[in-house]
N, CA, C and O atoms as CSV, one atom per row, in Angstrom:
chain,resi,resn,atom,element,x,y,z
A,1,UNK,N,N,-3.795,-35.557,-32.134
A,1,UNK,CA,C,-4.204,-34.272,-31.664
A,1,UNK,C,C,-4.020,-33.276,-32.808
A,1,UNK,O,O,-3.043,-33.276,-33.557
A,2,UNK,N,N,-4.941,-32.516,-32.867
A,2,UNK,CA,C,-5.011,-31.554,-34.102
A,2,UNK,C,C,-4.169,-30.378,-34.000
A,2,UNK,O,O,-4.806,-29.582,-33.309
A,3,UNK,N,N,-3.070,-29.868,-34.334
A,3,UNK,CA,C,-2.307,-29.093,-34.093
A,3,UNK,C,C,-3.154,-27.683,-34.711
A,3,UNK,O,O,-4.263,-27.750,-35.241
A,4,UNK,N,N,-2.548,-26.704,-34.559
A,4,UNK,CA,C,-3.052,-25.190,-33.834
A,4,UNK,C,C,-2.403,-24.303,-35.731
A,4,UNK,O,O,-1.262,-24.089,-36.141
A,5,UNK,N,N,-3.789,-24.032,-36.385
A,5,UNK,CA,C,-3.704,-22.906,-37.641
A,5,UNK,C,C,-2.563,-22.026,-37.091
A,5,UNK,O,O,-2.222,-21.942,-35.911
A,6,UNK,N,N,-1.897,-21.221,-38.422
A,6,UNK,CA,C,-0.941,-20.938,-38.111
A,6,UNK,C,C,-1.661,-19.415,-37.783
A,6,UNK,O,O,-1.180,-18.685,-36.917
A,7,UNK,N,N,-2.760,-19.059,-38.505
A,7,UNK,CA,C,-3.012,-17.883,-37.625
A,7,UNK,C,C,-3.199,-17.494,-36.309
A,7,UNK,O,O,-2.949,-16.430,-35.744
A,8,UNK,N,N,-3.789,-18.766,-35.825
A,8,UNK,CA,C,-4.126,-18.543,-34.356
A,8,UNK,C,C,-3.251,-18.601,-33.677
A,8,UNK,O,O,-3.458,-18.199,-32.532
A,9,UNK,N,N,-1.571,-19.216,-34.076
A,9,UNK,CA,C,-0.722,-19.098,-33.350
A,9,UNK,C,C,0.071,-17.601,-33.369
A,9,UNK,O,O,0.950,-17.306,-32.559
A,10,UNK,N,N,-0.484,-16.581,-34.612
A,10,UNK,CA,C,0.168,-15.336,-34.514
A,10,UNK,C,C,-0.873,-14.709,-33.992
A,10,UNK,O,O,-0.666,-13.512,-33.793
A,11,UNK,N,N,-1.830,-15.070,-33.726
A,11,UNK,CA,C,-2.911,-14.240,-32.760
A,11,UNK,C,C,-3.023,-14.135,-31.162
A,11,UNK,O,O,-3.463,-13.347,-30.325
A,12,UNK,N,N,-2.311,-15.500,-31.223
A,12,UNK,CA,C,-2.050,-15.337,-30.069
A,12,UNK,C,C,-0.620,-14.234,-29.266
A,12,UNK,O,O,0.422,-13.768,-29.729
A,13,UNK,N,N,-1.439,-14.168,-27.556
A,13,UNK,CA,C,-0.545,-12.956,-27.410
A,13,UNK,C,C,1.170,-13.066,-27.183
A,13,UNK,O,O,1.650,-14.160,-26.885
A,14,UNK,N,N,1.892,-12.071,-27.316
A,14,UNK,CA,C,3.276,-12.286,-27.431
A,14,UNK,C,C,3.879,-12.401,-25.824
A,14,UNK,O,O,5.068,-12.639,-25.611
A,15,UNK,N,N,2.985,-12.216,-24.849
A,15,UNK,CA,C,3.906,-12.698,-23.704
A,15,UNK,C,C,3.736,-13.663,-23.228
A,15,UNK,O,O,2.562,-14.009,-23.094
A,16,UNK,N,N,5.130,-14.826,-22.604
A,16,UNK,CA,C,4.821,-16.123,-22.273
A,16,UNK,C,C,4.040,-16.508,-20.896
A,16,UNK,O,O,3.417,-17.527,-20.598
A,17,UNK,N,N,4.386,-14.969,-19.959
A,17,UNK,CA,C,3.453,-15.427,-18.543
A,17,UNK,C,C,2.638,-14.664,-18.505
A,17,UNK,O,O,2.729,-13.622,-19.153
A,18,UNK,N,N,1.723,-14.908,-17.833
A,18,UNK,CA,C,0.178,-13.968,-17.032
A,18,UNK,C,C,0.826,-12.729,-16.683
A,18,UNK,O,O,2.031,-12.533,-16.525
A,19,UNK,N,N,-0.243,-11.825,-16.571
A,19,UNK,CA,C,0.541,-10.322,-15.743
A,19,UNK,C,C,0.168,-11.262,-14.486
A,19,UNK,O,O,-0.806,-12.014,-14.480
A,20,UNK,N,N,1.192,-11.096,-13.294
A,20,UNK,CA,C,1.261,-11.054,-11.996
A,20,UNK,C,C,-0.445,-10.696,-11.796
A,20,UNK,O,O,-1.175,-9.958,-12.457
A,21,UNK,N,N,-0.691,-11.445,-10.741
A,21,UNK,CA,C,-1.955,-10.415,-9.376
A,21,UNK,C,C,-1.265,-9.840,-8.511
A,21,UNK,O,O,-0.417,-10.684,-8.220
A,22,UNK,N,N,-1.103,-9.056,-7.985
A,22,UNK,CA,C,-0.432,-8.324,-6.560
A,22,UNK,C,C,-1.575,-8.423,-5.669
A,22,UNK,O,O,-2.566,-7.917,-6.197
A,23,UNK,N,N,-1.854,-9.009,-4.219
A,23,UNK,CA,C,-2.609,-8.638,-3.611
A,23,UNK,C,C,-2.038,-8.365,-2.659
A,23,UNK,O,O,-0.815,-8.508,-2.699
A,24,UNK,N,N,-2.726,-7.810,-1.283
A,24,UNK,CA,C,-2.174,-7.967,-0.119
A,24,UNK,C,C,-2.359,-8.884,1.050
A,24,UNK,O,O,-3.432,-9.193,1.568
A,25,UNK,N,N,-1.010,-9.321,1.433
A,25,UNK,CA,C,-1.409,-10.610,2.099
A,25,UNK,C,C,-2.448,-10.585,3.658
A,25,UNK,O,O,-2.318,-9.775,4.577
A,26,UNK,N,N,-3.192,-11.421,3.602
A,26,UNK,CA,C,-4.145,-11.391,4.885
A,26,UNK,C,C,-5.210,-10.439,4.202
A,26,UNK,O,O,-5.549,-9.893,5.253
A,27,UNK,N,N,-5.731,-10.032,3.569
A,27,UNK,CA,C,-6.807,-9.347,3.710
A,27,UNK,C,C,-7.794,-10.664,2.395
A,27,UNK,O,O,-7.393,-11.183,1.353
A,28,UNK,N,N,-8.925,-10.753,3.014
A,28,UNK,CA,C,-10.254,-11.392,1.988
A,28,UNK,C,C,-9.903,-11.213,0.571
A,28,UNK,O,O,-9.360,-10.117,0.439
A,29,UNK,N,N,-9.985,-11.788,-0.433
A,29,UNK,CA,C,-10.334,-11.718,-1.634
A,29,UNK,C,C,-11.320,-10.498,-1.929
A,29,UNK,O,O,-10.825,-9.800,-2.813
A,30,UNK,N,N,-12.340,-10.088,-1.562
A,30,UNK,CA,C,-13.423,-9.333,-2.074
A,30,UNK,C,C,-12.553,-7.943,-1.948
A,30,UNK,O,O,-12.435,-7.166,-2.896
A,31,UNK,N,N,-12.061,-7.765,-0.878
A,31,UNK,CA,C,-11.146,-6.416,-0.288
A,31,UNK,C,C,-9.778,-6.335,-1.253
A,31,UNK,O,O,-9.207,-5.289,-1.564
A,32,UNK,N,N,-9.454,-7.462,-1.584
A,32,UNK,CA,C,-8.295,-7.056,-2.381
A,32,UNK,C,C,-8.516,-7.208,-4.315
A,32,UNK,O,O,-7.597,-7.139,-5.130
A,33,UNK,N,N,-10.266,-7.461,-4.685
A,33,UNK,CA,C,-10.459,-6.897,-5.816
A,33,UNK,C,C,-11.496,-5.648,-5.667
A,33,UNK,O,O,-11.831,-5.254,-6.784
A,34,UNK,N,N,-11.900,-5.156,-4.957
A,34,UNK,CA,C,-11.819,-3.819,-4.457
A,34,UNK,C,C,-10.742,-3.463,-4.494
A,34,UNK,O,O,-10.724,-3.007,-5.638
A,35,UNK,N,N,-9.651,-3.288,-4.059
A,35,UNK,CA,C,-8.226,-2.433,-4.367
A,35,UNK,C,C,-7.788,-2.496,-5.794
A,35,UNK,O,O,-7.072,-1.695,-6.394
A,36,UNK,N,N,-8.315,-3.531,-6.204
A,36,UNK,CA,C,-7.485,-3.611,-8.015
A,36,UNK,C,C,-8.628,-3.020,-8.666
A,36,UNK,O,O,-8.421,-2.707,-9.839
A,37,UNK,N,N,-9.646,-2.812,-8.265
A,37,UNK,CA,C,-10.835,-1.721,-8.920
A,37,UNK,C,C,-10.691,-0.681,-8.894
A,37,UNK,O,O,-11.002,0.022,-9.856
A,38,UNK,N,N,-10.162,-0.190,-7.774
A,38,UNK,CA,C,-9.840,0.847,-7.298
A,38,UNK,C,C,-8.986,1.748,-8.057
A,38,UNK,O,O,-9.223,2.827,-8.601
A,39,UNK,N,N,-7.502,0.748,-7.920
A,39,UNK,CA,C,-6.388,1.291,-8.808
A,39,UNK,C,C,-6.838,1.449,-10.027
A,39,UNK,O,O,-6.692,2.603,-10.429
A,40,UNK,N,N,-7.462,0.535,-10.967
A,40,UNK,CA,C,-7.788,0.561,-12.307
A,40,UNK,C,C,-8.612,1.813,-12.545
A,40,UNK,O,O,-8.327,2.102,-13.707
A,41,UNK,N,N,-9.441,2.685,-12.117
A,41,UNK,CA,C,-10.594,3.012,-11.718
A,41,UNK,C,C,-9.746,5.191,-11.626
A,41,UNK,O,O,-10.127,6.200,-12.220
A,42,UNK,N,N,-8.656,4.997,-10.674
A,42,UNK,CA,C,-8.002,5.763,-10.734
A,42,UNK,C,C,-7.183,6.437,-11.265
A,42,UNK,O,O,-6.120,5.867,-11.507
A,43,UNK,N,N,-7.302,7.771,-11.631
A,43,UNK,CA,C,-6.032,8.230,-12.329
A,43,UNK,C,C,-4.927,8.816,-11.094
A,43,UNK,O,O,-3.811,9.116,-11.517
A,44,UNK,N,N,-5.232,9.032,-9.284
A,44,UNK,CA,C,-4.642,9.222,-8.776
A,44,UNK,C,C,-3.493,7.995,-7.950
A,44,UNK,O,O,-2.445,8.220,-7.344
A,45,UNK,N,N,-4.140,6.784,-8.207
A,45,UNK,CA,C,-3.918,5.833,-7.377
A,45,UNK,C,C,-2.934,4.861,-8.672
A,45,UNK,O,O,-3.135,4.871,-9.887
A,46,UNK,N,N,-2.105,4.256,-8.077
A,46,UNK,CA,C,-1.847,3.178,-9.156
A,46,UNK,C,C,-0.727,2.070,-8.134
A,46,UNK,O,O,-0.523,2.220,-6.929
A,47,UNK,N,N,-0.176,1.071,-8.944
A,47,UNK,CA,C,0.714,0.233,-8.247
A,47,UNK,C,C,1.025,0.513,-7.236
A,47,UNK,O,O,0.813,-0.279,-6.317
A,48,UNK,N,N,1.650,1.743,-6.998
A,48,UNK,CA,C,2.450,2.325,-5.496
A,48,UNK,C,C,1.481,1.850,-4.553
A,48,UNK,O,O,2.030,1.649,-3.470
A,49,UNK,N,N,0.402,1.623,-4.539
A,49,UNK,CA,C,-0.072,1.365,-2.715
A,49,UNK,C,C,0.315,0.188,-2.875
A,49,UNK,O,O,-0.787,0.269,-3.417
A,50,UNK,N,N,0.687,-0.733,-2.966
A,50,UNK,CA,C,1.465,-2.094,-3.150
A,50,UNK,C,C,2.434,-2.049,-2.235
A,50,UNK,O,O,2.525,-2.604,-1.140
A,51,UNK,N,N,3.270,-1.201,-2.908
A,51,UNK,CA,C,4.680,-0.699,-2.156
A,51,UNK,C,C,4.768,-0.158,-1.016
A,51,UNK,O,O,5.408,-0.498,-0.020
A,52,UNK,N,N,3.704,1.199,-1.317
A,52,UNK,CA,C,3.438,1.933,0.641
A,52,UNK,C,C,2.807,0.572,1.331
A,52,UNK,O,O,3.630,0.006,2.051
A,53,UNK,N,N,1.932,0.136,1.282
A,53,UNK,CA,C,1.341,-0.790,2.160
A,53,UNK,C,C,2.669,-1.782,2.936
A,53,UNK,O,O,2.598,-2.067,4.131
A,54,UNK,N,N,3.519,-2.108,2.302
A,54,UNK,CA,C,4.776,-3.291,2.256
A,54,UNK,C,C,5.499,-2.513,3.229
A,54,UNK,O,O,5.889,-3.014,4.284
A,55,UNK,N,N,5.790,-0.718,2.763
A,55,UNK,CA,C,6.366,-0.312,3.232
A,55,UNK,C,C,5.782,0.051,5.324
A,55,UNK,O,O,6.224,-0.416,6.374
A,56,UNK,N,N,4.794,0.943,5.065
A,56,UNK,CA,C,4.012,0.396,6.145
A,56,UNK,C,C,4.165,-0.363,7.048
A,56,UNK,O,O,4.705,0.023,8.085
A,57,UNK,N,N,3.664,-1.845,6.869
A,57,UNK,CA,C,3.534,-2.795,7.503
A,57,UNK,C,C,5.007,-3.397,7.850
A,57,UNK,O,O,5.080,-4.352,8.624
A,58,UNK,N,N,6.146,-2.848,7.289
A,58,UNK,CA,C,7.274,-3.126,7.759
A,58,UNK,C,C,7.708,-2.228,8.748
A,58,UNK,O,O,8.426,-2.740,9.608
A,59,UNK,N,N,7.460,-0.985,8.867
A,59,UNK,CA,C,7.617,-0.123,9.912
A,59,UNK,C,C,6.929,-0.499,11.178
A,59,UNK,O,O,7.515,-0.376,12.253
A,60,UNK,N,N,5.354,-1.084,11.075
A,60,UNK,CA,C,4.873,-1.218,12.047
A,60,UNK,C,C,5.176,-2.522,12.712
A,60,UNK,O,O,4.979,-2.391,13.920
A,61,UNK,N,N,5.599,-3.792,12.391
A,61,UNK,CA,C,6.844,-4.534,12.562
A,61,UNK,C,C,7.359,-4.392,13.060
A,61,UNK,O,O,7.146,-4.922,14.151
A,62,UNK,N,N,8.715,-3.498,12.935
A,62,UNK,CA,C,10.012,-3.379,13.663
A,62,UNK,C,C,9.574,-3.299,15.226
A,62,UNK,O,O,8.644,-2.756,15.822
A,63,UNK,N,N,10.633,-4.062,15.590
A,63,UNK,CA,C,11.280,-3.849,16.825
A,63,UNK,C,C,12.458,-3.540,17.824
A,63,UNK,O,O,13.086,-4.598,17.862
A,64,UNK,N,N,12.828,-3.002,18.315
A,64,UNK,CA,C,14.415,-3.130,18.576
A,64,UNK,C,C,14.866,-1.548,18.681
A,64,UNK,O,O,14.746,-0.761,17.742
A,65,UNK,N,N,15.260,-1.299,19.625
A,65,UNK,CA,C,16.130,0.152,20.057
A,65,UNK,C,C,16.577,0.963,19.025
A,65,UNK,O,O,17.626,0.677,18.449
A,66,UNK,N,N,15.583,2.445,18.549
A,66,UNK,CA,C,15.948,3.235,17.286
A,66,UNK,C,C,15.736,3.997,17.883
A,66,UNK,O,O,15.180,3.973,18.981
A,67,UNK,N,N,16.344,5.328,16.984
A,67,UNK,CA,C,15.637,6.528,17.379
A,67,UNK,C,C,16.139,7.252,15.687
A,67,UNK,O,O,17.215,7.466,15.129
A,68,UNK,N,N,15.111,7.387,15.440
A,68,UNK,CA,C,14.833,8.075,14.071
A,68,UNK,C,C,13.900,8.758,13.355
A,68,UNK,O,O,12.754,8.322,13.457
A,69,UNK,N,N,14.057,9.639,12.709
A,69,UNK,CA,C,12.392,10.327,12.569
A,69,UNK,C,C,11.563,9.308,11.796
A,69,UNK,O,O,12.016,8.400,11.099
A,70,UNK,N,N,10.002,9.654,12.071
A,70,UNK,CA,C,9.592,8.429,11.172
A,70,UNK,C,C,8.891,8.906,9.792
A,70,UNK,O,O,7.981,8.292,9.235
A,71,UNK,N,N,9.474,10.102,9.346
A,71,UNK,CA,C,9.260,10.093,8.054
A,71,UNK,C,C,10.233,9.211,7.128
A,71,UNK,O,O,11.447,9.189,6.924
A,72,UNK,N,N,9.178,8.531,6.691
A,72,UNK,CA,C,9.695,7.600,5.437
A,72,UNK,C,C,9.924,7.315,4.235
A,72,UNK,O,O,10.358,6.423,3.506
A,73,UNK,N,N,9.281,8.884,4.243
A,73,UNK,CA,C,9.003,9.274,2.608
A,73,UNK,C,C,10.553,9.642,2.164
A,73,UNK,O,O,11.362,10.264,2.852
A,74,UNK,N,N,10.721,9.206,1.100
A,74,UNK,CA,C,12.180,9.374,-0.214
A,74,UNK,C,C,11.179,9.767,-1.029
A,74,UNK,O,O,10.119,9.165,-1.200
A,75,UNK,N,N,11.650,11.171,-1.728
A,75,UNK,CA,C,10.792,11.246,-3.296
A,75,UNK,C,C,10.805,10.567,-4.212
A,75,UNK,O,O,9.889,10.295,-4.987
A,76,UNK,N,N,12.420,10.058,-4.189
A,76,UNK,CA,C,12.472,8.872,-4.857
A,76,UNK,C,C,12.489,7.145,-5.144
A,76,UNK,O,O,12.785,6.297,-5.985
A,77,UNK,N,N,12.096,7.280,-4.170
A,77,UNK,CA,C,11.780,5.527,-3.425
A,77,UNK,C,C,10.532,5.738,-3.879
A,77,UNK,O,O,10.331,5.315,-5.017
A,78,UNK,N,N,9.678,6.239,-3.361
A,78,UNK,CA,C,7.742,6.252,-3.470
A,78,UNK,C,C,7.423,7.184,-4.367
A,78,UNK,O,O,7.603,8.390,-4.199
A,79,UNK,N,N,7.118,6.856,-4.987
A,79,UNK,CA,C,6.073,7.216,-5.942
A,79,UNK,C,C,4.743,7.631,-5.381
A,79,UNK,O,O,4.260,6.784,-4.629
A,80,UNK,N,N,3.923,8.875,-5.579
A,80,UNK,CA,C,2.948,9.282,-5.149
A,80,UNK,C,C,3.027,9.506,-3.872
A,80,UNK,O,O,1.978,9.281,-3.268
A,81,UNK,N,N,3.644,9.764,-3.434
A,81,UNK,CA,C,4.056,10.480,-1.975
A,81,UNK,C,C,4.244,9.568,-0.893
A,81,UNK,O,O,4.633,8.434,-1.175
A,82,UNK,N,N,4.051,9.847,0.197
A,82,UNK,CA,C,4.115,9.211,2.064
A,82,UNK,C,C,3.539,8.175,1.829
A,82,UNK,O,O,2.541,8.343,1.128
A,83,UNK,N,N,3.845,6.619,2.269
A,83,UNK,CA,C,3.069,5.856,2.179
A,83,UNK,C,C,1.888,6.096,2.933
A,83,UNK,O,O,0.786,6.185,2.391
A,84,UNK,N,N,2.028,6.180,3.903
A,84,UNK,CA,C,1.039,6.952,4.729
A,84,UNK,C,C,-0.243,7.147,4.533
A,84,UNK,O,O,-1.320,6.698,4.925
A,85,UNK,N,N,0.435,8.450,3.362
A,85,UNK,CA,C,-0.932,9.582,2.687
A,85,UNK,C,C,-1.263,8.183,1.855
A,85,UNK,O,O,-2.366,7.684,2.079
A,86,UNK,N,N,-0.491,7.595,1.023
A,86,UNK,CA,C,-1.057,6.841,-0.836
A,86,UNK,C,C,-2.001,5.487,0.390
A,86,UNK,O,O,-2.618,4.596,-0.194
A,87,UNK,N,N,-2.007,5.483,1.567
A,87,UNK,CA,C,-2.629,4.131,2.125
A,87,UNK,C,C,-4.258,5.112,2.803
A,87,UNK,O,O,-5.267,4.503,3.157
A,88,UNK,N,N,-4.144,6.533,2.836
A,88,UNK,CA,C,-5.117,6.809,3.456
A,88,UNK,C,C,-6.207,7.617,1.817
A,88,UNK,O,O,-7.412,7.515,1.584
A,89,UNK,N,N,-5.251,8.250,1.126
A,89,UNK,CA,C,-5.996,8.092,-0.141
A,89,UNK,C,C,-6.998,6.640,-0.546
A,89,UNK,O,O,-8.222,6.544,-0.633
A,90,UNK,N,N,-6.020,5.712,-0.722
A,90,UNK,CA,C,-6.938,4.198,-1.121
A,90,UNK,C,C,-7.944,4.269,0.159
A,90,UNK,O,O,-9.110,4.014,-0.143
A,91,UNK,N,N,-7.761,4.504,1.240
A,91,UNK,CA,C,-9.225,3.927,2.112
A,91,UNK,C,C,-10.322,4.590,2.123
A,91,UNK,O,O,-11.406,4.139,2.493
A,92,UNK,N,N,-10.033,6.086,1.579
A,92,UNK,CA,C,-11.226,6.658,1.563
A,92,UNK,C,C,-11.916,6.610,0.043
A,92,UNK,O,O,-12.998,7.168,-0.142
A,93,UNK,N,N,-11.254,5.939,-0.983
A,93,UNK,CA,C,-11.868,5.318,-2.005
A,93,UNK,C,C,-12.263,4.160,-1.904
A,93,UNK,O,O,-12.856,3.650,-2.855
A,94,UNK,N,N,-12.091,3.622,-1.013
A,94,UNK,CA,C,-12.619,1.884,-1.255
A,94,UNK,C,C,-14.237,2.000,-0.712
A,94,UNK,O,O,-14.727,2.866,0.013
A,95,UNK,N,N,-14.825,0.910,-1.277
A,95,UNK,CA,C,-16.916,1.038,-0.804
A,95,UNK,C,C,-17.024,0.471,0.397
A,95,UNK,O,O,-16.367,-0.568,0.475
A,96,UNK,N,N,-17.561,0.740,1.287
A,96,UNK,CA,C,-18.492,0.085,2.260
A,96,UNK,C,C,-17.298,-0.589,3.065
A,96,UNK,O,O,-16.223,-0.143,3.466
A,97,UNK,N,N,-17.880,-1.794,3.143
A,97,UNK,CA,C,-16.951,-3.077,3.598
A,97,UNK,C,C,-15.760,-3.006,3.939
A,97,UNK,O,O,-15.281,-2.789,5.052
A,98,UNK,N,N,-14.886,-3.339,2.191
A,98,UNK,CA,C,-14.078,-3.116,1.969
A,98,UNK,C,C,-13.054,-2.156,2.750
A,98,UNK,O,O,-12.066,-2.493,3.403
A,99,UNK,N,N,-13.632,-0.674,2.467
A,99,UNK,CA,C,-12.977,0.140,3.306
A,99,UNK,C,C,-12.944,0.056,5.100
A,99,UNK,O,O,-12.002,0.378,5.825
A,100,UNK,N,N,-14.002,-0.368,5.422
A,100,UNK,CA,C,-14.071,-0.629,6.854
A,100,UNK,C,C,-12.708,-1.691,7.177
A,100,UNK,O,O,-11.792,-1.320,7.911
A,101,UNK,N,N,-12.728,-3.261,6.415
A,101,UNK,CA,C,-12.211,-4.541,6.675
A,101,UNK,C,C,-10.338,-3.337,6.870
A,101,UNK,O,O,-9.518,-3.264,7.785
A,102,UNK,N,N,-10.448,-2.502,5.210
A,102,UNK,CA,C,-9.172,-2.003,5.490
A,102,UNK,C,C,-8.210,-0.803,6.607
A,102,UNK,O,O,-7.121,-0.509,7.099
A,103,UNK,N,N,-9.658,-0.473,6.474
A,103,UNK,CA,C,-9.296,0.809,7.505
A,103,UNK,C,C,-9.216,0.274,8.924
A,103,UNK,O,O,-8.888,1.045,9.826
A,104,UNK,N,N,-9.526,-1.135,9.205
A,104,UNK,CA,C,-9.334,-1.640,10.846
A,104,UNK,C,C,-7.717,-2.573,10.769
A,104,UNK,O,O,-7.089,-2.864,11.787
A,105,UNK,N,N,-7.259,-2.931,9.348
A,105,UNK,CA,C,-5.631,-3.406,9.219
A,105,UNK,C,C,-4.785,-2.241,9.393
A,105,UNK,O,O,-3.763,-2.329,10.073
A,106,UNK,N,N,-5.149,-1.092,8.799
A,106,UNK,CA,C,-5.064,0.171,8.609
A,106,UNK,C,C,-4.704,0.690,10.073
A,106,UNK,O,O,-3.529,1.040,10.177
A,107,UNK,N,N,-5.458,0.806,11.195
A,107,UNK,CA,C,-5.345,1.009,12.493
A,107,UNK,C,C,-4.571,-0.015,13.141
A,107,UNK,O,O,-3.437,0.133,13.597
A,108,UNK,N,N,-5.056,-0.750,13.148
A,108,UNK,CA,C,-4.186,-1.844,13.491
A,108,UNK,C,C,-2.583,-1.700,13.552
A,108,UNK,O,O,-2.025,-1.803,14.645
A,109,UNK,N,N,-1.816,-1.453,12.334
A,109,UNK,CA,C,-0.512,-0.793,12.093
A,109,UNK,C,C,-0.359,-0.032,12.692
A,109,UNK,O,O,0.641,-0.027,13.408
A,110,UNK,N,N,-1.565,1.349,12.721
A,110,UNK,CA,C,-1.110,2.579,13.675
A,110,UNK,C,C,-1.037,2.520,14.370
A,110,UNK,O,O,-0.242,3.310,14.879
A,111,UNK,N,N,-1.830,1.426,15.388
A,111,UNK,CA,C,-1.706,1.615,16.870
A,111,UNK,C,C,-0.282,1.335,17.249
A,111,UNK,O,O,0.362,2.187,17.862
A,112,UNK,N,N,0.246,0.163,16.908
A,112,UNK,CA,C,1.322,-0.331,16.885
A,112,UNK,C,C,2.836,0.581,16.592
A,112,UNK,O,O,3.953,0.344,17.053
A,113,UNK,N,N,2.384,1.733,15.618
A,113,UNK,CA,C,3.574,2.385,15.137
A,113,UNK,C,C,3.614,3.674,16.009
A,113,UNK,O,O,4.595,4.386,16.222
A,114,UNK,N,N,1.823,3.884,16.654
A,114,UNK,CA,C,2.448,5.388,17.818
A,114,UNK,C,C,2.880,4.505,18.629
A,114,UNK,O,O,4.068,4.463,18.311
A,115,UNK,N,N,2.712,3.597,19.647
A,115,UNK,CA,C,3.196,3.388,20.616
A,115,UNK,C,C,4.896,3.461,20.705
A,115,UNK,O,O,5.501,3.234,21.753
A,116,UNK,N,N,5.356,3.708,19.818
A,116,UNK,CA,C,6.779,3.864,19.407
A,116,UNK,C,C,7.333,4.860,19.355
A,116,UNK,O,O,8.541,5.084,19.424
A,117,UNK,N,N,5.581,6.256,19.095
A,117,UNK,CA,C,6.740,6.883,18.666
A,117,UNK,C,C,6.229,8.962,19.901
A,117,UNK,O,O,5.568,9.135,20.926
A,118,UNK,N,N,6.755,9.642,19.271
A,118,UNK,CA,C,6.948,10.563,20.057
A,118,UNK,C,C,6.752,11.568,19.608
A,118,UNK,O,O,7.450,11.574,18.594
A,119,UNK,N,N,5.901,13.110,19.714
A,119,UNK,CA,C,5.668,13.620,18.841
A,119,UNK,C,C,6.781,15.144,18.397
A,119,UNK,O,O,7.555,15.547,19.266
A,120,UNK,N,N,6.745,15.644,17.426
A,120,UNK,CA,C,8.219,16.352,17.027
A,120,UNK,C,C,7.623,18.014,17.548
A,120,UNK,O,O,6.707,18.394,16.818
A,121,UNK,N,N,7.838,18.591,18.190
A,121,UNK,CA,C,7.243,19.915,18.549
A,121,UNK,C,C,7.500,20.771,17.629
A,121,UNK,O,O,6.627,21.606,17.396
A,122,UNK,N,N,8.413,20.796,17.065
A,122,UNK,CA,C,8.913,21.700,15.831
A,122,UNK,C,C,8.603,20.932,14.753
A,122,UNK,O,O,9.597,21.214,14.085
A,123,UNK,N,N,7.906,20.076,13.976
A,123,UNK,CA,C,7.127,20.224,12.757
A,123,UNK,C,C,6.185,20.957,12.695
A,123,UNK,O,O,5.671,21.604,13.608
A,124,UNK,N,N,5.860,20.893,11.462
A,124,UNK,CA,C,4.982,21.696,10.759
A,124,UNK,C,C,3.864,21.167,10.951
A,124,UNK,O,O,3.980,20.044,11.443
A,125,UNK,N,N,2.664,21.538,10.749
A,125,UNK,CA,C,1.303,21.017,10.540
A,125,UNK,C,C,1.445,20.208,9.532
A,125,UNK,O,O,1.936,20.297,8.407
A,126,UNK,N,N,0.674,19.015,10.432
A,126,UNK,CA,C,0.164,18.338,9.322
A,126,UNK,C,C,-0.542,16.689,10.241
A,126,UNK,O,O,-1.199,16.694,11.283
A,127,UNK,N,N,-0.186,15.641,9.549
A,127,UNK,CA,C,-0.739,14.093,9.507
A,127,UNK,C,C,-0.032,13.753,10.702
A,127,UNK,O,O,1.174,13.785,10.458
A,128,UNK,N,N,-0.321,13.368,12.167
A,128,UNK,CA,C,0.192,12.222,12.940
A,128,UNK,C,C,1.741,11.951,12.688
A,128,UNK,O,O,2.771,12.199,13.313
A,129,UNK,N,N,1.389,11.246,11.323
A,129,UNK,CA,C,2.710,10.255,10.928
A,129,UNK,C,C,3.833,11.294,10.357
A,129,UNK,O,O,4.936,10.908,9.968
A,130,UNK,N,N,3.542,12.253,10.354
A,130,UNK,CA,C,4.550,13.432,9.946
A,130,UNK,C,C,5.737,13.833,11.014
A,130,UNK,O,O,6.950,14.030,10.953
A,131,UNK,N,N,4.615,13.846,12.125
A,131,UNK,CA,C,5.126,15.106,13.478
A,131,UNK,C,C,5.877,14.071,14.473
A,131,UNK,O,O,6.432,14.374,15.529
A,132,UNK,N,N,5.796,13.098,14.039
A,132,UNK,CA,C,6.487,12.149,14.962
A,132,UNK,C,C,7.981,11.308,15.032
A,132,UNK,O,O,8.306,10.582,14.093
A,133,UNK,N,N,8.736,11.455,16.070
A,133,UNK,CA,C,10.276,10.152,16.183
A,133,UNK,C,C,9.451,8.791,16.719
A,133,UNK,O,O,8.422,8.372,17.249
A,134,UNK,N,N,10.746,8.452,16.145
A,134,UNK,CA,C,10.440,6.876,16.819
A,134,UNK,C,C,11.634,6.639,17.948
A,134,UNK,O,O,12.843,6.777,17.763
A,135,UNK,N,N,11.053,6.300,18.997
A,135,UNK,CA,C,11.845,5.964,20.142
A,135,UNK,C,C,12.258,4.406,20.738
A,135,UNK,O,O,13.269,3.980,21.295
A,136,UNK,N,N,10.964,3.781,20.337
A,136,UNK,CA,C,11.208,2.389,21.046
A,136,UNK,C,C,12.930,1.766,21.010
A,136,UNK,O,O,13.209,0.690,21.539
């Protein structure tokens, strides 16, 4: 076997693994390179919907006797704000399809996370997911 010029071995690149793919689990392939188009594509959007989405879909999950507000936002946990907002930003950028396939996982969660929860009379204006406790 013909071993490898020594240039091409300094040409080659200096990291030993692939960058990661991040997708999200359960959604089509086509929908989740739409989201990495998306992000790439964006100067508002980046990694963090990764995280809100995770974060998200773990809220809408839970089960079991709480009572807590359901803001989830830490300034410093999330990056780019409420997961919330960084999951409703990405859907109204995604094309066609895509955005439909996401915006019905998208609901899907919500339905699941009002039925839980209760709305706060003394917030402020704003998003659903703002004004609300969670009771279940």
């Amino acid at each position: 076997m013909p071993r490898k010029r020594p240039g091409a071995l300094r040409a080659a690149p200096a990291t030993a693994y692939p960058r990661r793919r991040r997708d999200i689990p359960g959604l089509p392939s086509a929908v989740n390179s739409a989201i990495r188009r998306v992000i790439d594509d964006s100067a508002v959007l980046g990694p963090e919907v990764y995280d809100a989405y995770e974060t998200w879909a773990r809220l809408a999950a839970r089960s079991g006797p709480t009572w807590r507000h359901l803001d989830v936002f830490c300034p410093c946990c999330h990056q780019g704000g409420h997961p919330r907002d960084v999951l409703d930003r990405l859907a109204r950028r995604l094309p066609g399809s895509a955005a439909r396939t996401f915006g019905r996982r998208l609901a899907g969660m919500d339905e699941r996370i009002v039925r839980r929860v209760i709305p706060d009379p003394f917030a402020p204006p704003g998003p659903w997911w703002r004004r609300c406790h969670e009771f279940s």
